[in-house]
C-alpha positions as CSV (number, residue, x, y, z in Angstrom):
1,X,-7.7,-19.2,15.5
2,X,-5.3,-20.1,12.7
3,X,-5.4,-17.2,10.7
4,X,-3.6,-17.1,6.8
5,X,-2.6,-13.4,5.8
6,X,-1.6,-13.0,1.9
7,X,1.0,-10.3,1.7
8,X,1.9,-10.0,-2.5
9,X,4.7,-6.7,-2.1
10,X,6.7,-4.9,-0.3
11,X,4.0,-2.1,0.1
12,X,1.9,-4.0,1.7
13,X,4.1,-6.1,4.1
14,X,5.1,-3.0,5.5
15,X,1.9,-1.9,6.2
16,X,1.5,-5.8,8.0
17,X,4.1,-5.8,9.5
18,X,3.2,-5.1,13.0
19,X,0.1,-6.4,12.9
20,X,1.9,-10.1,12.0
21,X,4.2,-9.7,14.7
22,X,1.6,-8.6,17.5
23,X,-0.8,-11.9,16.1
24,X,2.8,-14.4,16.0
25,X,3.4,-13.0,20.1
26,X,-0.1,-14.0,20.5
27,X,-1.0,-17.7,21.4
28,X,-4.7,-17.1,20.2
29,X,-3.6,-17.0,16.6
30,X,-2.1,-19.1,14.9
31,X,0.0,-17.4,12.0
32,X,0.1,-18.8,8.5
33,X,1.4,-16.8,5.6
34,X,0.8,-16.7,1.7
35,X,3.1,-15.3,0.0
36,X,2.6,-14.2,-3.9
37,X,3.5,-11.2,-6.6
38,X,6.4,-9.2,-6.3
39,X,7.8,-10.9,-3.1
40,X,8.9,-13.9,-5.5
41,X,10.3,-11.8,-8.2
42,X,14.0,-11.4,-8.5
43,X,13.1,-8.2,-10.9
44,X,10.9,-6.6,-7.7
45,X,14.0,-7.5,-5.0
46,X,12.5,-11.0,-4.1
47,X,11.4,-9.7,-0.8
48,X,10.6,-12.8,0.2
49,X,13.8,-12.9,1.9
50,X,12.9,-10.1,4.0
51,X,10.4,-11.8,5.6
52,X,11.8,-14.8,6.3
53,X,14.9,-12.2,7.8
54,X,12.2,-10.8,9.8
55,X,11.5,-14.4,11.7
56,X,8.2,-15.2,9.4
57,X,8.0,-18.8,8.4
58,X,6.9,-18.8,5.2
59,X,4.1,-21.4,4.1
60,X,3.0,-21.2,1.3
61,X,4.6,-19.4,-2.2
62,X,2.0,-19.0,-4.9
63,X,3.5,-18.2,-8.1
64,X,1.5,-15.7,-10.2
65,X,3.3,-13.1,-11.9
66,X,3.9,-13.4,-15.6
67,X,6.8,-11.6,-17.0
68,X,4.9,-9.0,-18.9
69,X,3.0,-5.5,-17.8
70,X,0.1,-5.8,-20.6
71,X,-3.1,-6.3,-20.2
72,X,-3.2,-9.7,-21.1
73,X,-0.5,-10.1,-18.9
74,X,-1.9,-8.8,-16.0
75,X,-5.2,-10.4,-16.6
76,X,-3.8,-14.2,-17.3
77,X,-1.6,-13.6,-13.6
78,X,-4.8,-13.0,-12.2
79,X,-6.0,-16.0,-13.3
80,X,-2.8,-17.7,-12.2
81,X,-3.2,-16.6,-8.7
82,X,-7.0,-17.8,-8.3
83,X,-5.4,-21.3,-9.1
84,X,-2.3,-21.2,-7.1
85,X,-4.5,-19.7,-4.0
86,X,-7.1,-22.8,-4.4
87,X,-4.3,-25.4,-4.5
88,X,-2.5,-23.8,-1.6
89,X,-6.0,-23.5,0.7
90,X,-6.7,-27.4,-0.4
91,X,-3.4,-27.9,1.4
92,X,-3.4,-25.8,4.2
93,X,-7.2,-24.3,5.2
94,X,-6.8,-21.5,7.4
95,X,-9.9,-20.3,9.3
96,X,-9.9,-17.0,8.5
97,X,-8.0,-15.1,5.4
98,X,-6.6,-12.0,6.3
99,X,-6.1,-9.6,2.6
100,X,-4.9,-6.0,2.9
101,X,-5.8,-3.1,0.1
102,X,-6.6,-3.3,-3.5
103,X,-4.3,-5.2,-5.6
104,X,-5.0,-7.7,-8.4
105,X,-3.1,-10.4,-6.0
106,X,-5.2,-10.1,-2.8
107,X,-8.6,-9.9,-5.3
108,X,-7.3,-13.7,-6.5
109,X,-6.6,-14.7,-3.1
110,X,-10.3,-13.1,-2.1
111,X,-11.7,-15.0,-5.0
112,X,-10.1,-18.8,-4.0
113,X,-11.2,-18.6,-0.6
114,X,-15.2,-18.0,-1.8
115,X,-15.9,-22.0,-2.6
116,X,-13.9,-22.9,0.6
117,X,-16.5,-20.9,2.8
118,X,-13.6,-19.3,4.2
119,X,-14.2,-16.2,6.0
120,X,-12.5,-13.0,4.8
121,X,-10.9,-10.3,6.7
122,X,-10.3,-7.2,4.5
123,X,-8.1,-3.8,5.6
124,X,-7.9,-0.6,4.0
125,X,-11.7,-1.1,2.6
126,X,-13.9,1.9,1.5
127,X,-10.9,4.1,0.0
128,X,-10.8,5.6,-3.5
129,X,-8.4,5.5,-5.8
130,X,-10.6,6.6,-9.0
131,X,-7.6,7.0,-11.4
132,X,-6.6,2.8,-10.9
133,X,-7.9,-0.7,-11.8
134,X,-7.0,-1.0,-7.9
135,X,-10.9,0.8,-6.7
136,X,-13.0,-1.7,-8.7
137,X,-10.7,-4.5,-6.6
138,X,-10.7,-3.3,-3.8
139,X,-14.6,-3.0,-3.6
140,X,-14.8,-6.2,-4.9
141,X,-13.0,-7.5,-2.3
142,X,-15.4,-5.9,-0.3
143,X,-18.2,-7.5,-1.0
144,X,-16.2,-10.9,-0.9
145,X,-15.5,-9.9,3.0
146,X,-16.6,-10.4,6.1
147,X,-15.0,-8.3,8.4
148,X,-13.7,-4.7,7.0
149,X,-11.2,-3.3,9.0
150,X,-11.2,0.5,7.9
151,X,-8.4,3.9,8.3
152,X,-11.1,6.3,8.9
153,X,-14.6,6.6,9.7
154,X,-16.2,8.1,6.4
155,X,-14.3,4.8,4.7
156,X,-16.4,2.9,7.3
157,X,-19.4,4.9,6.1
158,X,-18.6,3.7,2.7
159,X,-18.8,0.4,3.1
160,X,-22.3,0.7,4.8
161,X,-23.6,2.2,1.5
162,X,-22.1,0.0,-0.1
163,X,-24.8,-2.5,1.7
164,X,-22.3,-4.0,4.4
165,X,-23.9,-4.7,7.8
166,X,-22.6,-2.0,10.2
167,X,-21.1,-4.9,12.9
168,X,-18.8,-6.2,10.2
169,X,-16.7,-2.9,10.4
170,X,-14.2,-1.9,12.6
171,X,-12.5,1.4,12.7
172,X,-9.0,0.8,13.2
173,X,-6.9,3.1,12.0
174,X,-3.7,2.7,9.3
175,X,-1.6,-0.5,10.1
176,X,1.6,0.9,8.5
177,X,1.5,3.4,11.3
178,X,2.0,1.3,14.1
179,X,5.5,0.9,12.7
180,X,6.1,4.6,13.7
181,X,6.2,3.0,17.4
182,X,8.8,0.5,16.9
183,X,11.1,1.3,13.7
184,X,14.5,2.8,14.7
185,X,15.1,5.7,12.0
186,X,18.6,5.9,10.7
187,X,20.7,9.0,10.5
188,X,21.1,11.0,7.4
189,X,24.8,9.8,7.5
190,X,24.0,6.0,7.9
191,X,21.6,7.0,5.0
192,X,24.2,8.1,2.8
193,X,26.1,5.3,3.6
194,X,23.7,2.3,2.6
195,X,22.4,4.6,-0.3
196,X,26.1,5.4,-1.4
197,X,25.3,9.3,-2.1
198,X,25.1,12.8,-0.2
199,X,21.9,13.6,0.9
200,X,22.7,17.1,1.2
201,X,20.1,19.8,1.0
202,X,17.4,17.2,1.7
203,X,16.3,14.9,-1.5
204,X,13.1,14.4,-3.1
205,X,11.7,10.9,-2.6
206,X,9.9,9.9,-5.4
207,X,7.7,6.6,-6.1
208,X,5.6,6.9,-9.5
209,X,3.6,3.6,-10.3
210,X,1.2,3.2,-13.2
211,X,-1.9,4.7,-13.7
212,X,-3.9,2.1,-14.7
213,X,-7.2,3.4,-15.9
214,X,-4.6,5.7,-18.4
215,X,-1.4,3.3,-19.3
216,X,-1.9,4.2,-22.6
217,X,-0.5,7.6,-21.8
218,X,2.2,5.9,-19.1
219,X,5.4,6.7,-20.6
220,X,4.4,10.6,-21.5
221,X,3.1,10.6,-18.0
222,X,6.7,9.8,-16.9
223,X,8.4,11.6,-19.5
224,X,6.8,14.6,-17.7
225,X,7.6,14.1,-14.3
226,X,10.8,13.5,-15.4
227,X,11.5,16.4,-17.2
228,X,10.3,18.4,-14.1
229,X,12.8,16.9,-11.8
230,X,15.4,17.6,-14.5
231,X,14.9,21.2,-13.5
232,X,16.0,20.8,-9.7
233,X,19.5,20.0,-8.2
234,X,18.1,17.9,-5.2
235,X,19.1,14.6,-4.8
236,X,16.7,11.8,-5.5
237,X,15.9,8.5,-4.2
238,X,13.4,7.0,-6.8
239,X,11.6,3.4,-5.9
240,X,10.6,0.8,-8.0
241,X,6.6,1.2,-9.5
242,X,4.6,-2.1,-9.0
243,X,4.1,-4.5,-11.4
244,X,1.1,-3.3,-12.8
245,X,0.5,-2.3,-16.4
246,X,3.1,-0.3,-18.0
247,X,5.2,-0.4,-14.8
248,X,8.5,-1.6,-16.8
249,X,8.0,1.4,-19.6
250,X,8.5,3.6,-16.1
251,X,11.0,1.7,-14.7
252,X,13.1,2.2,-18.0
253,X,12.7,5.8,-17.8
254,X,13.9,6.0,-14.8
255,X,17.0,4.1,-15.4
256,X,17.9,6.4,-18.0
257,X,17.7,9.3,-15.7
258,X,19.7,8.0,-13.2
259,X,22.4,7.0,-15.3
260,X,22.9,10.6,-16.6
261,X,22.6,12.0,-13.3
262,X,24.9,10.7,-10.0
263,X,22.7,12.5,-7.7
264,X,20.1,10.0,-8.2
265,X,19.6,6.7,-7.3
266,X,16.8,4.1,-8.3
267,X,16.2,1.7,-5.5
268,X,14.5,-1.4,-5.9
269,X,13.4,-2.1,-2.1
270,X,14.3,0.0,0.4
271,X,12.9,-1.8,3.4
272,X,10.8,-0.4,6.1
273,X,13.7,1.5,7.7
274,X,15.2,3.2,4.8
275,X,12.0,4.2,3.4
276,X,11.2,5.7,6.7
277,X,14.2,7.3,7.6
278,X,14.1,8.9,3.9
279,X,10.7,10.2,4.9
280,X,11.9,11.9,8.2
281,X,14.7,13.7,6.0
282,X,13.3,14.3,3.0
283,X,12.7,17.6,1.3
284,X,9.6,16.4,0.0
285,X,7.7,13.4,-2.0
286,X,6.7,13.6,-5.7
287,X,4.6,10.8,-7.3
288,X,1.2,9.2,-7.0
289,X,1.8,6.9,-4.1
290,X,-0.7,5.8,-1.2
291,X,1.9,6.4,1.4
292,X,2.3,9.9,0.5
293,X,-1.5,10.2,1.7
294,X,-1.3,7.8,4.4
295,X,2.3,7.5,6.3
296,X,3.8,11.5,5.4
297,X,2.0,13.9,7.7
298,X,3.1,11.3,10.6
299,X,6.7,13.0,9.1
300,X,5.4,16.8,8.8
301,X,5.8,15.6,4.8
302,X,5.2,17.9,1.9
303,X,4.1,15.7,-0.7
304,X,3.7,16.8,-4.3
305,X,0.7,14.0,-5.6
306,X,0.6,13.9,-9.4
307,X,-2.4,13.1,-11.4
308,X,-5.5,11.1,-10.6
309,X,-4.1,7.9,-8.8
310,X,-5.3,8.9,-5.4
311,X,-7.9,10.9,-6.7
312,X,-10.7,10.0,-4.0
313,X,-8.7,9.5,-1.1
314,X,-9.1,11.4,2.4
315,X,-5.8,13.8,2.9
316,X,-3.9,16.2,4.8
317,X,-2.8,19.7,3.9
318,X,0.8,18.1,3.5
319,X,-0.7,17.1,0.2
320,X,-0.1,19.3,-3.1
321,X,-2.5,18.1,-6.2
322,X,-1.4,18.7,-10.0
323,X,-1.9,17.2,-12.8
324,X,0.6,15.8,-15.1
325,X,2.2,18.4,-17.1
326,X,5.6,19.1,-16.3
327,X,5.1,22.4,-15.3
328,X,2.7,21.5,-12.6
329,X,4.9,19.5,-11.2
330,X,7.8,21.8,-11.5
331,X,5.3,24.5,-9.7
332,X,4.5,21.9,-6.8
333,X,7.8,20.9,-6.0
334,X,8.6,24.9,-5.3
335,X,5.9,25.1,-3.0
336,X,6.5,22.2,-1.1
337,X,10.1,23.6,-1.0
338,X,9.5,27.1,0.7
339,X,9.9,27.4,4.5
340,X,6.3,29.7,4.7
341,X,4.3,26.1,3.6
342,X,6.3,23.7,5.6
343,X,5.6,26.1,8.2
344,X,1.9,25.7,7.9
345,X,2.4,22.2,8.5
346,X,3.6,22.2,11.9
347,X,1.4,20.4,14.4
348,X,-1.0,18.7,12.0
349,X,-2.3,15.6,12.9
350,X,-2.5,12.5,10.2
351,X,-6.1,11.7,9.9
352,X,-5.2,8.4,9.2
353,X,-4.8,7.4,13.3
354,X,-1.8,7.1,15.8
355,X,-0.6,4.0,15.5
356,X,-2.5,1.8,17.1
357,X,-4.3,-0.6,14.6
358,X,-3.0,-4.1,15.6
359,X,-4.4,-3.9,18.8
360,X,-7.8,-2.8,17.6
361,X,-7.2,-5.4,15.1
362,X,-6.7,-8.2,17.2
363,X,-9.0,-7.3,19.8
364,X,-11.9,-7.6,17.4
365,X,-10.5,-10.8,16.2
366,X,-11.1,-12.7,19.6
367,X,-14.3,-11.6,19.7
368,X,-15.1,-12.5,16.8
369,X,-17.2,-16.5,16.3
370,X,-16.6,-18.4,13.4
371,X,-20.4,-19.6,12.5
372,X,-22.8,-19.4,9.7
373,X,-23.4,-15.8,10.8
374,X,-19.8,-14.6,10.1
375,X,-20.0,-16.4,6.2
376,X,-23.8,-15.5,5.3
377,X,-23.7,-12.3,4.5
378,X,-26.9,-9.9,4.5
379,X,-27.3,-6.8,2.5
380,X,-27.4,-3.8,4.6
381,X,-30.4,-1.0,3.6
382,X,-29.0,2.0,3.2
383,X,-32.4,3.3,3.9
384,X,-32.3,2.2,7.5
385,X,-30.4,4.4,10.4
386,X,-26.7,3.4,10.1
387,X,-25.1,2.8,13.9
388,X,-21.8,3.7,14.3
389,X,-19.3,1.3,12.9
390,X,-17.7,-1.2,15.7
């Protein structure tokens, strides 16, 4: 089966990762990749040369990103990325698309592939993320799917309400967790080394991207958070917000923080390791990332999750809501920060699985015959009895 997988930003090829590597060990699949968005971006690291440091060949490089975070921006890379995804399937058809999440660059690649009959393979379907642009893509891509590959069960619920035939969807668990299994953490010395600062008294790791349903309140959004941190003598390790509206107005901000304050450092990629081994050390993480829902209670994390970005998703105790203002963040941060919460924490379990998805993924795959009953898709009654997902 030659399969193409679109990976768009560093975010999501970690969450790949293993899942590539299990399918390029694997003579059943053949392995192409489509790489688009931030990977090609000197501004965003140009992490396509991680991948191809990882051993991926890279295939194809669709060009999409426009040098601007408005709207219209946004909007014109989209269209961008449905051309430059048609062109590149015209050249190289795979027979099944593999897209991961919610992001404007996997809905273009989703898009492309509709007139080519080509048969979709979607992960992380049925979530919420009710403060972003992201939910109305990623059910979108939904419904341009044709196998779901899900973290939990009540997202696999979801997407039978949402009218998808119950065979379609596979529980498999969080992909990005499988890297738990094979990812060698580094110490907090060989931390301070690469990062070039002391990591004494645990830092805050902190990833903030844009809100998208609210950018026009972006930069007082940050301008909060930011003035919350200022009230703590942690060190923090602060990573680069997507390219999504707004994201350079942040990005900004958080330069000019960092430049008053040595005990801070603004990273533009930290790599799977890094971003791991910052996670096993940290004091806690502040922001409105997915990974604070998804990878931290694997790490026993307190995570401080601001606003409405991830408002919708399932999550662990680990997690502290508030809402923007500065002193909800300041009041977060102290809670995740005394020893009688973190205690709490001890033994939970992340509801997100244990780090087994690629197999589950793959598995399904071989089963799996490419025919007109894969590509026609039939709405699903919610009225009628809903089996347990695959």
């Amino acid at each position: 089966m030659l399969v193409g997988a679109v990976t768009g930003a560093r975010s999501d090829y970690g969450i790949y990762r293993p899942l590539l590597q299990a399918m390029s060990d694997d003579s059943f699949f053949g392995l192409r990749l489509f790489v688009t968005g931030m990977h090609l971006s000197q501004e965003f690291g140009h992490t396509v040369d991680t991948i191809v440091t990882d051993g991926f060949r890279v295939d194809e490089r669709v060009e999409m990103l426009l040098s601007s975070d408005t709207p219209e921006g946004i909007a014109k890379s989209m269209g961008l990325g449905t051309i430059g995804f048609a062109q590149a399937y015209a050249r190289c058809r795979p027979d099944l698309l593999m897209v991961l999440g919610d992001r404007f660059e996997m809905h273009a690649a989703a898009l492309a592939a509709l007139p080519f009959k080509i048969p979709v393979a979607h992960i992380h379907g049925g979530e919420l993320t009710e403060g972003a642009i992201d939910d109305a893509l990623r059910h979108s891509i939904t419904k341009m799917s044709h196998l779901h590959f899900v973290a939990t069960e009540e997202y696999g619920r979801r997407l039978v309400q949402m009218g998808e035939e119950p065979w379609r969807v596979t529980v498999c668990g969080a992909p990005s967790l499988d890297n738990l299994r094979s990812v060698k953490l580094l110490s907090r010395n060989e931390l301070e080394v690469k990062l070039g600062m002391s990591l004494e008294g645990a830092p805050l790791l902190v990833t903030y991207h844009p809100v998208t349903l609210e950018y026009e309140r972006t930069e007082w959004q940050v301008g909060e958070l930011l003035a919350a941190l200022q009230q703590f003598d942690f060190p923090i390790v602060f990573t680069l917000p997507n390219a999504d509206t707004h994201g350079r107005v942040i990005a900004q901000k958080i330069r000019e923080f960092v430049n008053d304050r040595p005990t801070a450092r603004f990273i533009n990629s930290l790599g799977i390791q890094m971003y791991f081994s910052l996670m096993a050390c940290a004091l806690a993480m502040v922001g409105n990332s997915s990974s604070g829902i998804v990878e931290a209670p694997s790490f026993v994390l307190p995570v401080v999750n601001i606003g409405t970005r991830q408002r919708g998703r399932v999550r662990g105790p680990n997690v502290i809501d508030v809402g923007y203002a500065r002193e909800e963040i300041i009041e977060g941060i102290k809670k995740a920060a005394r020893e009688e919460f973190r205690t709490s924490l001890k033994g939970i379990l992340n509801l997100y699985g244990s780090g087994n998805a690629a197999g589950i993924v793959m598995a399904r795959l071989k089963e799996v015959t490419l025919n007109e009953r894969l590509v026609v898709k039939k709405f699903w009654e919610a009225s009628k009895s809903v089996e347990k997902c695959c």
